[in-house]
C-alpha positions in Angstrom: 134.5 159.9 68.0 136.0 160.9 64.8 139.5 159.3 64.3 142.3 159.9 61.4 144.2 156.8 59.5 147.3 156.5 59.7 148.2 153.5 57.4 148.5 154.4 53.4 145.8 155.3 51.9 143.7 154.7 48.1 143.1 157.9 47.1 139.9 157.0 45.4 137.8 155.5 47.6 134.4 157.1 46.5 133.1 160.1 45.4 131.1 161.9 47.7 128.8 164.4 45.6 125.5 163.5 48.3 125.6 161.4 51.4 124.5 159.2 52.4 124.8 156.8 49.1 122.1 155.1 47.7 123.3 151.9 48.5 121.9 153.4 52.1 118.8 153.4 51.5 116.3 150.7 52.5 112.5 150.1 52.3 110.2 152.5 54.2 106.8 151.8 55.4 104.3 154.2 55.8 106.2 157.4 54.5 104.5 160.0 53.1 105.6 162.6 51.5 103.3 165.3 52.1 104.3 165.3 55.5 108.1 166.3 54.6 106.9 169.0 52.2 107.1 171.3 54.7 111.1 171.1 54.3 110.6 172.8 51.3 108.9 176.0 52.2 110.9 179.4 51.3 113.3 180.3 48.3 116.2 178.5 47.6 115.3 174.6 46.8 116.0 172.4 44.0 114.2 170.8 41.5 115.5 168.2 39.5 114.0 165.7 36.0 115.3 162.5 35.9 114.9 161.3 31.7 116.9 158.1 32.1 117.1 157.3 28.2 120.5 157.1 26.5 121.5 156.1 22.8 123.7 153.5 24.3 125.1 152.7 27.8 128.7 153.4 28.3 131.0 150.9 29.6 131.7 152.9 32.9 128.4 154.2 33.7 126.8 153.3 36.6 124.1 155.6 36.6 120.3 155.2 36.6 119.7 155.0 32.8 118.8 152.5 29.8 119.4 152.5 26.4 117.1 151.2 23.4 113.8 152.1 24.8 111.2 152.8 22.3 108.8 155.7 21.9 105.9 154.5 23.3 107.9 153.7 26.8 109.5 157.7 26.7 105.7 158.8 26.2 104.3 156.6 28.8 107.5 158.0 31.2 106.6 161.6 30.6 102.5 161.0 31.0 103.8 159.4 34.6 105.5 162.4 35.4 103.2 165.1 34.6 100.4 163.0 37.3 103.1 163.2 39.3 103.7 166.9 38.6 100.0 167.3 39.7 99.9 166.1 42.6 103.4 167.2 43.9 101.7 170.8 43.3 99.0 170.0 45.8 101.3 169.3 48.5 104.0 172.5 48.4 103.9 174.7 50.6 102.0 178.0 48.9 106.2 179.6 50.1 108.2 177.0 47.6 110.0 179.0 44.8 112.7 176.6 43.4 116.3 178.8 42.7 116.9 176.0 40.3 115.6 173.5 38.1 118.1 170.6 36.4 117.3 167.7 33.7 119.7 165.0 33.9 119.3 161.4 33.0 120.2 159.8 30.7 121.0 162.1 27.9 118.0 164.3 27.8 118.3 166.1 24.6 117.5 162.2 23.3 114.2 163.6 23.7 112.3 165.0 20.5 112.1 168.9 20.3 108.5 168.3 20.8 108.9 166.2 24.3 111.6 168.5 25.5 109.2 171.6 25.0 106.2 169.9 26.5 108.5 169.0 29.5 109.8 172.6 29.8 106.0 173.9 29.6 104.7 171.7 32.2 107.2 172.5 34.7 106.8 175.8 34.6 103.2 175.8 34.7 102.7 173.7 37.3 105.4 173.8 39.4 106.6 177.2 41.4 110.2 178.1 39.5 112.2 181.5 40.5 112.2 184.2 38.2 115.6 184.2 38.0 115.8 180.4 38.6 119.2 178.8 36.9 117.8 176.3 34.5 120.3 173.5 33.4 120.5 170.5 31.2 122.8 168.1 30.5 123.7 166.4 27.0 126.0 164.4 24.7 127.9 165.5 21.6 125.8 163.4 19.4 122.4 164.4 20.1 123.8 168.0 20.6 122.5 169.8 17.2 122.0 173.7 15.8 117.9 172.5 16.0 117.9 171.7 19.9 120.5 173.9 21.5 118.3 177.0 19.7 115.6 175.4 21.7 117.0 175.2 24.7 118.1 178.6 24.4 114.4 179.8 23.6 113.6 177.7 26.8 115.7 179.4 28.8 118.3 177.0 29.5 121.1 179.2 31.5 123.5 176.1 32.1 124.6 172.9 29.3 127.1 170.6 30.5 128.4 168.5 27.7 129.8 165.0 28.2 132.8 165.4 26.3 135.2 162.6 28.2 138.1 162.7 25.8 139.3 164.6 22.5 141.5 161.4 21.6 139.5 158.8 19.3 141.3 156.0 20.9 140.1 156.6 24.4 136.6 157.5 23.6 136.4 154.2 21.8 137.7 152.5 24.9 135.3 154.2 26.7 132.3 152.9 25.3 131.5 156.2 23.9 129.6 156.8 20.5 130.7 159.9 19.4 134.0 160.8 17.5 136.5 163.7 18.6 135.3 165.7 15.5 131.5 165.4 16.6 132.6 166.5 20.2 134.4 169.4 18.5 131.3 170.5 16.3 128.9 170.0 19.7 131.5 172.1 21.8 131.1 175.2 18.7 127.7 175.1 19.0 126.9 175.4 22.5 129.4 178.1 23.3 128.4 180.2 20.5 124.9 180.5 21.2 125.3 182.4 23.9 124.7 180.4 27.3 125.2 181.7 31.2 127.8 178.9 31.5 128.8 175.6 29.4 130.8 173.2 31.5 132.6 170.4 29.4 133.2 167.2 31.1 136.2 164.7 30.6 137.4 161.8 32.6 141.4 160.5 33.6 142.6 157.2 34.9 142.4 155.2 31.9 144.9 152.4 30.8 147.4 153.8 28.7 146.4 157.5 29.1 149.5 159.5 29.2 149.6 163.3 30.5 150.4 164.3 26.9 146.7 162.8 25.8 145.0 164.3 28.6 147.0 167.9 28.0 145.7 168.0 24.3 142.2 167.3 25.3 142.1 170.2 27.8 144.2 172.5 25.5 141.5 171.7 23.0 139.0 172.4 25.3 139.9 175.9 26.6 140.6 177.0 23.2 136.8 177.2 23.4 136.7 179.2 26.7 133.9 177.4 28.8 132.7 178.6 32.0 133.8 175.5 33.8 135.6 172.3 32.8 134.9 168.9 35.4 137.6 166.7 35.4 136.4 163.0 37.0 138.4 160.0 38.1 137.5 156.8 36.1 136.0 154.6 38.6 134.7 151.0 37.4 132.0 150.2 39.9 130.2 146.9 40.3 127.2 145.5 37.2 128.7 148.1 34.5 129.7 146.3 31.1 133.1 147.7 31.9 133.5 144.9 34.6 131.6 142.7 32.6 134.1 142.9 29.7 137.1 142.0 32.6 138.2 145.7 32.9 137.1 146.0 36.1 139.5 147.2 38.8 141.8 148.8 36.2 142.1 151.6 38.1 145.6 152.8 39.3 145.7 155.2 42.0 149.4 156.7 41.2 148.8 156.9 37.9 145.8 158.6 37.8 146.8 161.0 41.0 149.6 161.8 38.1 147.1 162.9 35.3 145.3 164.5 38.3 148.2 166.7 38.7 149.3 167.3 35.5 145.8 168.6 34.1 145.0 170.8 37.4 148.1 172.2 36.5 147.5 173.1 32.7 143.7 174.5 33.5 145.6 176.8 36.1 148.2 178.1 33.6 145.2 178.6 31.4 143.4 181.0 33.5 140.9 178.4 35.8 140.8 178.3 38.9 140.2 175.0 40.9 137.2 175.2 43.5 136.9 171.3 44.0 138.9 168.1 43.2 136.6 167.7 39.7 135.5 171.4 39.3 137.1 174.3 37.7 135.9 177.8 36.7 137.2 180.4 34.2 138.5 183.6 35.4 135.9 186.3 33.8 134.1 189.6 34.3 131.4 187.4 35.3 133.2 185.4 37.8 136.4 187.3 38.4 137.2 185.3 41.7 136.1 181.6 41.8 136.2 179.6 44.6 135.7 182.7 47.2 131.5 182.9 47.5 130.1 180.8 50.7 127.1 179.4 50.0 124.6 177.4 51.9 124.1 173.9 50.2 123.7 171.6 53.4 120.0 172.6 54.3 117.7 173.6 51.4 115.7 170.6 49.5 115.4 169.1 46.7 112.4 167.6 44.7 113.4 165.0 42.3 111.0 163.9 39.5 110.6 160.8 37.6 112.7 157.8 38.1 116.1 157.8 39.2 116.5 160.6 41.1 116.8 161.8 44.9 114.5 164.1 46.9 116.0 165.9 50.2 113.0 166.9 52.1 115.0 167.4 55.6 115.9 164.1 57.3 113.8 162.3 55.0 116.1 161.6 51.4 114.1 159.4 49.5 114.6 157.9 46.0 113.4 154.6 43.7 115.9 151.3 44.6 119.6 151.7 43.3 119.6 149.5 40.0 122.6 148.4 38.3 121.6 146.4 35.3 119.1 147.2 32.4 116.8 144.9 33.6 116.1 146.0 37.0 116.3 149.7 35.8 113.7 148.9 32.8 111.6 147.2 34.9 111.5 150.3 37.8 111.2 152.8 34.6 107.7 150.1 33.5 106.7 150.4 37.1 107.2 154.0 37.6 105.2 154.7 34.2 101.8 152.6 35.9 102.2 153.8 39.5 99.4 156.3 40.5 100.5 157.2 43.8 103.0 159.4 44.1 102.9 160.5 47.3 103.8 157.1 49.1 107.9 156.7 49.8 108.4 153.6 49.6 112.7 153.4 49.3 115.2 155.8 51.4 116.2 156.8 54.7 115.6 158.8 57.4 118.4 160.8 59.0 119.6 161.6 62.7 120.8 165.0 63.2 124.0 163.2 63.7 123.6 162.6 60.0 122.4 165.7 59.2 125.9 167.4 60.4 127.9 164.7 59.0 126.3 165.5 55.8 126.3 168.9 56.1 130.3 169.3 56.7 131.2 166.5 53.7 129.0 169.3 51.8 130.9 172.2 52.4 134.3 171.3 53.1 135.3 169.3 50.0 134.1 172.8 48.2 136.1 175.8 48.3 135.9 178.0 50.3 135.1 175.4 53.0 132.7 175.3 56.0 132.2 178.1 58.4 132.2 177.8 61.8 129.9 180.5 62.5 127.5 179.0 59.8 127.9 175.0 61.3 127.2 177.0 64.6 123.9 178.9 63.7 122.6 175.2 61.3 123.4 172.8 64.2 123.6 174.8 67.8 126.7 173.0 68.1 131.2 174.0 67.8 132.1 172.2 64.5 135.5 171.5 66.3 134.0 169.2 69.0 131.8 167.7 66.7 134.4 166.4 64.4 137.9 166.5 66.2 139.4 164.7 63.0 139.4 167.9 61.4 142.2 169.1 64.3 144.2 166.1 62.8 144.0 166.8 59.0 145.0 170.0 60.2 147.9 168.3 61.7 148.5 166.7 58.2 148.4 169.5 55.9 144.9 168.3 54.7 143.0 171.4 55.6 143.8 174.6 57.0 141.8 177.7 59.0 140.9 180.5 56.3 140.3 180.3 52.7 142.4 178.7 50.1 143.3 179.9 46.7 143.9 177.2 44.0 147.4 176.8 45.1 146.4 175.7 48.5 147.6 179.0 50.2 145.8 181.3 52.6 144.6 185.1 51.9 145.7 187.2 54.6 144.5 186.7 57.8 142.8 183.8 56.3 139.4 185.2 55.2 140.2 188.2 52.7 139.3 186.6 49.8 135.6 185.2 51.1 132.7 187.3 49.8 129.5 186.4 51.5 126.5 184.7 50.2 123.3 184.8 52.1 121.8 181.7 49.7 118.6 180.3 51.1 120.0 180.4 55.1 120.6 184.0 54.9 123.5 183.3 56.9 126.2 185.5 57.7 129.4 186.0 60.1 130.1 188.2 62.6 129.0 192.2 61.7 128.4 190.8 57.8 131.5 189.2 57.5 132.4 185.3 57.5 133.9 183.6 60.0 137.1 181.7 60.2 136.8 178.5 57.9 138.2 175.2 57.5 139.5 175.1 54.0 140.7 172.3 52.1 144.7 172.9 51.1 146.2 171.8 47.9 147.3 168.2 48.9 144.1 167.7 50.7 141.8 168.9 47.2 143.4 165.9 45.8 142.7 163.3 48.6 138.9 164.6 48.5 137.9 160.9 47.8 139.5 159.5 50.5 138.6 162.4 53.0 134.9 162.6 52.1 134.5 158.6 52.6 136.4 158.8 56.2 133.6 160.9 57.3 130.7 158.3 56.5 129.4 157.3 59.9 129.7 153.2 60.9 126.2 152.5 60.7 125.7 154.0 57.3 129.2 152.2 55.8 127.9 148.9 57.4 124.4 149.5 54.9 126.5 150.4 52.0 129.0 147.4 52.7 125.8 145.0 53.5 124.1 146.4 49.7 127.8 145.5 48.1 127.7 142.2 49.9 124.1 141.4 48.9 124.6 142.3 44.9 127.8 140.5 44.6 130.7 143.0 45.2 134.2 141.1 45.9 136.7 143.4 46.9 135.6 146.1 44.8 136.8 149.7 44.8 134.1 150.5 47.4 134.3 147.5 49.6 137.9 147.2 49.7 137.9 151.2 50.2 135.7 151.5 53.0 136.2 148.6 54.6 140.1 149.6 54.9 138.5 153.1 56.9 
C-alpha cells in the first residue's frame, strides 16, 4: 500500500523526469534487444542522439558528458553510431515511424557543421522519422553562432533549447559556466529570429546569494525575447560533480530556493506564461493559445536512444550504458562504446513489473498538467487508478492534487474538465463519447512540492537499488540519500 508522510518534508528530494533512475539499473545477462523491438511498432515513439562532448564541465552537472576530447575520439564516436544505426534498422519493426527525434549530450552544436550534417543525413536515411516528426537540439550560448543555427534551420530543426542558466555575470561565473551574459544575449537574438517552431531558454535558482531581484532581471530579460517556453530548474549538487568537489556541496536551501521558486512563477505568469509543470512554462500565442490543457499519452510509447549515455524504453525493458559520474569512467564507456561491435546485446538496465509500469506511468502524467486520467490509467492498465494508489485520496486530503484540471493558479475549470482538449497521441485514447474523463490534477501548492511527490511514489525495492548505488559510490547523507531515505 501506498502511504502519505506526515512529518516535514525537503521539498527537493529528486527530480523525477523518467523512473526508475539510473542508479536502478543493474547488469543484465543475456538481453537482447531485438526481442523488445517489437515495443516499438506503430507511430508515436522517440528517438533520441546522445553526443556527450562539452567545451568544459560545469560545476553542477551531473550528466553523462566529458569535456576536452579530441577530434579523432568525436569521429571514432559517430563511426560507432552509424554501425549501430545499421543494425538497429534491421531489427524495427517495418510499423516504427518515430514522432520525434532529439540530440542532447553534451552540447551538440560542439560538433563541426560538417559532423552535425552527416549526423542529420544518416538518421534520416536510415532510420524511419515522421514526416512531420519534431526534430530538437539542444545547445549552449557559446557554440550557438549565425553559421550553425542557419544549419540547423536548413536541417529542419523545429525545437532549440538554449542553456542560458543566468543573465547575472556573477552567478554564471559561480556556476562553472563559460559564457558571459552578453554572449547569452547575442545566442538568445539569434535563435529566436531565425524563425524556429519553439526556443525554450533554460535557467536555474537556488544558488547562494541569489536574491529574487537577480532572478527577476534574468527572466524579464528573457521574455523580452518572447520564447516559446522558459524551464526554470532547482540547483541540485549531486554526488562526484566538481561542485562537491570544490566543498559546495549540500549548499542547497530548501526555503530559500522554494522563495525564488515563487517569486519567478509569479513574474512569468504576469508576463503572459502559463505554468504546465514545476520547471516548464509556455507562452500564451496563436500557436498555443491554452497551455497546459492537451492530454497526451507519454507513459507507453518507446524510446530508442543512440550512442552513449542515453536510455532506451522498449516496454518493460529500459536499458542504458552504467551511470558514470567522473570523466574517467565516462571517457572510458565513450572508448568502449567507440570499439564495441555488437549492438544488439543489453548488457546494463532493468526489467520492469507491471507494478512498475503503473508506478511509472502515473509519476508521468500527474506531475504534468493536465494530470492523469482515469479513464486513460483504466484502458493502459485494466485496473481503477484510485485502488492502485490510495495516496492520491490523501494528497487530495492535503490540497496536493485535486479531481479536474488545473489552471496555473491551481484552480479548477468548471465542472473540472472544461478546459481539457483531447489528444489521441500514439494510444489513441479517449474518454467517454470523445471527451476526457475526470483527472487528478496537481494544484498550485502541490506543482511546487513535485520533487517531493514524485520521489514518494518510487516503489521500496527500487529506492533500496538507488540507496544501495549511493552507498556503493560513496554518497554520505547526500540530497538523495538523506531524501529518500526520510520517505
Amino acid at each position: 500500500m501506498f502511504t502519505g508522510e506526515e512529518t516535514p518534508m525537503n521539498r527537493y528530494v529528486q527530480y523525477m523526469y523518467s523512473y526508475p533512475h539510473k542508479t536502478a539499473y543493474r547488469p543484465l545477462q543475456h538481453v537482447n534487444l531485438g526481442d523488445y523491438m517489437g515495443n516499438l511498432e506503430g507511430e508515436g515513439h522517440s528517438l533520441y542522439l546522445n553526443l556527450p562532448f562539452c567545451e568544459s564541465k560545469c560545476g553542477y552537472c551531473n550528466l553523462f558528458s566529458v569535456a576536452g576530447c579530441d577530434q579523432a575520439l568525436v569521429e571514432e564516436y559517430l563511426e560507432a553510431v552509424r554501425r549501430q544505426v545499421l543494425q538497429y534498422r534491421e531489427v524495427l519493426p517495418g510499423s516504427t515511424v518515430f514522432g520525434d527525434f532529439t540530440i542532447g549530450g553534451g552540447t551538440p552544436l560542439l560538433l563541426s557543421e560538417g559532423q552535425l550534417d552527416r549526423v542529420f543525413q544518416m538518421v534520416r536515411s536510415m532510420l524511419p522519422l515522421g514526416k512531420e516528426a519534431q526534430v530538437v537540439i539542444e545547445t549552449a550560448p557559446r557554440q550557438t553562432c549565425r553559421e550553425k543555427v542557419a544549419l540547423l534551420k536548413k536541417l529542419g530543426v523545429t525545437r532549440v533549447s538554449l542553456g542560458i542558466q543566468s543573465f547575472a555575470g556573477e552567478e554564471l561565473a559561480w556556476l562553472g559556466r563559460r559564457h558571459d551574459p552578453a554572449q547569452a544575449r547575442r545566442a538568445a537574438g539569434l535563435l529566436m529570429e531565425a524563425g524556429f517552431a519553439c526556443v525554450n531558454f533554460d535557467f536555474i535558482y537556488g544558488l547562494p546569494g541569489q536574491t529574487a531581484g537577480s532572478l527577476l532581471e534574468s527572466l524579464e530579460t528573457a521574455v523580452a525575447y518572447a520564447p516559446e517556453e522558459i524551464f526554470l530548474y532547482p540547483l541540485y549538487i549531486k554526488h562526484g560533480v566538481r561542485m562537491e568537489q570544490e566543498g559546495k556541496g549540500n549548499v542547497l536551501d530548501p526555503e530559500h530556493t522554494y522563495a525564488l521558486y515563487r517569486a519567478g512563477s509569479a513574474c512569468l505568469k504576469e508576463n503572459g506564461y502559463v505554468q504546465v509543470s514545476m520547471r516548464r512554462v509556455q507562452r500564451r500565442s496563436a500557436r498555443n493559445p491554452r497551455p497546459g490543457t492537451v492530454l497526451c499519452e507519454c507513459g507507453l510509447s518507446g524510446a530508442l536512444s543512440l550512442g552513449c549515455g542515453g536510455r532506451s524504453y522498449l516496454g518493460p525493458l529500459h536499458t542504458c550504458t552504467p551511470y558514470r559520474i567522473t570523466r574517467r569512467e565516462a571517457l572510458e564507456e565513450i572508448r568502449q562504446f567507440g570499439r564495441r561491435e555488437d549492438f544488439l546485446a543489453a548488457p546494463h538496465g532493468i526489467l520492469l513489473s507491471e507494478e512498475e509500469m503503473r508506478r511509472r506511468y502515473v509519476i508521468r502524467h500527474l506531475l504534468i498538467r493536465p494530470g492523469i486520467s482515469k479513464e486513460a490509467y483504466r484502458k493502459a492498465f485494466g485496473r481503477e487508478l484510485a485502488e492502485d494508489f490510495p495516496v492520491l485520496g490523501e494528497w487530495m486530503e492535503r490540497g496536493w492534487i485535486a479531481e479536474g484540471n488545473q489552471d496555473a493558479e491551481g484552480n479548477r475549470g468548471a465542472e473540472g474538465n472544461q478546459d481539457v482538449e483531447e489528444n489521441r497521441g500514439a494510444e489513441g485514447n479517449r474518454g467517454r463519447e470523445g471527451k476526457e474523463a475526470s483527472l487528478y490534477s496537481l494544484t498550485k501548492e502541490g506543482l511546487g512540492l513535485s520533487d517531493y511527490i514524485g520521489p514518494m511514489l518510487i516503489s521500496e525495492d527500487i529506492r533500496d537499488r538507488m540507496l544501495e548505488w549511493e552507498r556503493e559510490h560513496g554518497q554520505k547523507d547526500h540530497t538523495l540519500q538523506g531524501g529518500l531515505e526520510k520517505l
